[in-house]
N, C-alpha and C positions, 0 to 999 in steps of 0.2 A: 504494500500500500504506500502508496507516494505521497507526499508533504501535502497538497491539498485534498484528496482523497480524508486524509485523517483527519486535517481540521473539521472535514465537514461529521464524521464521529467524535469529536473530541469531551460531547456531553450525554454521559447516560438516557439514555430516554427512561428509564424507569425513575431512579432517585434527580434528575436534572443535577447534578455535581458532574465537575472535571472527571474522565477517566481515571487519572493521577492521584486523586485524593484515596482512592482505596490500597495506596500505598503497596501494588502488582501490576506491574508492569501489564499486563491481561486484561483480554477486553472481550464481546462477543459479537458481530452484528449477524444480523436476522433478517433474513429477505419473509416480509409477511405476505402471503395474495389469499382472498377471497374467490371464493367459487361456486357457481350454482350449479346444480348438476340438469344436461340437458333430457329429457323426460321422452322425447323423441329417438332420440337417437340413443337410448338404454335400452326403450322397448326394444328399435330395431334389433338390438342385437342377443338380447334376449330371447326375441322370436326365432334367431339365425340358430342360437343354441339349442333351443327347444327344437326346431325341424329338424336337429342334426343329433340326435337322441339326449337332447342334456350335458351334451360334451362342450361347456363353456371355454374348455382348452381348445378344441379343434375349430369352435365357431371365433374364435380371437383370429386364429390363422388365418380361416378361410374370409373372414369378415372385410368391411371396406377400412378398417381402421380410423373412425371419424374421430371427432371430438367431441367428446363426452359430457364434456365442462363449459361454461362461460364464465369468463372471469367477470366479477361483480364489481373490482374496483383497481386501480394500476397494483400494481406492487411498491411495497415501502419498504424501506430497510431502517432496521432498528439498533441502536448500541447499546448494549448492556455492559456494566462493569461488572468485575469480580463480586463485588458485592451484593450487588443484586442478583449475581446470575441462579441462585439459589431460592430466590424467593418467587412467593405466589403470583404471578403478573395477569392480567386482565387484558387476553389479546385485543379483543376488539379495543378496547382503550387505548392499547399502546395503536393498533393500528391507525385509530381516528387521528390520534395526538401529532403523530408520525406525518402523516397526510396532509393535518393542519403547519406544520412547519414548515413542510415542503413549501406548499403555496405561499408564504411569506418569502 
């Protein structure tokens, strides 16, 4: 990670404190993404499994390989410090917070 790259982690997104202050050189970032799963295209291939006696391995293979997901929102990337990397965190929170920073 190169000199700007880190300034832009340089503050925990959980406790807002320096990286630094948890006195370990250690740190963590977190790519977060949301996703809805597409209802369409599960069936599809569910039914592909089903025609093909239940064999959800062989319907993978033979399948169109679509996408299955839509993403609900970009992806964020998160900093945690050693100190927090331990504790309870509230993703959607950290994701919103995350999001929110971005834009400024």
């Amino acid at each position: 990670m190169r000199e700007n790259e880190l300034r832009k982690h340089a503050t925990c997104s959980v406790c807002r404190k320096k990286i630094g202050e948890s006195k370990v050189p250690l740190f963590w970032t977190v790519k977060i993404e949301r996703h809805g799963l597409k209802m369409d295209a599960l069936n599809r291939q569910q039914g592909l499994a089903m025609r093909l006696g239940g064999n959800a391995m062989l319907a993978n293979v033979m399948g169109p390989n679509e996408e299955m997901t839509t993403p609900m929102m970009g992806p964020v990337v998160a900093t945690v410090c050693e100190n927090c990397c331990t504790k309870n965190v509230c993703i959607a929170q950290l994701a919103e917070q995350e999001s929110e920073d971005e834009d400024e």
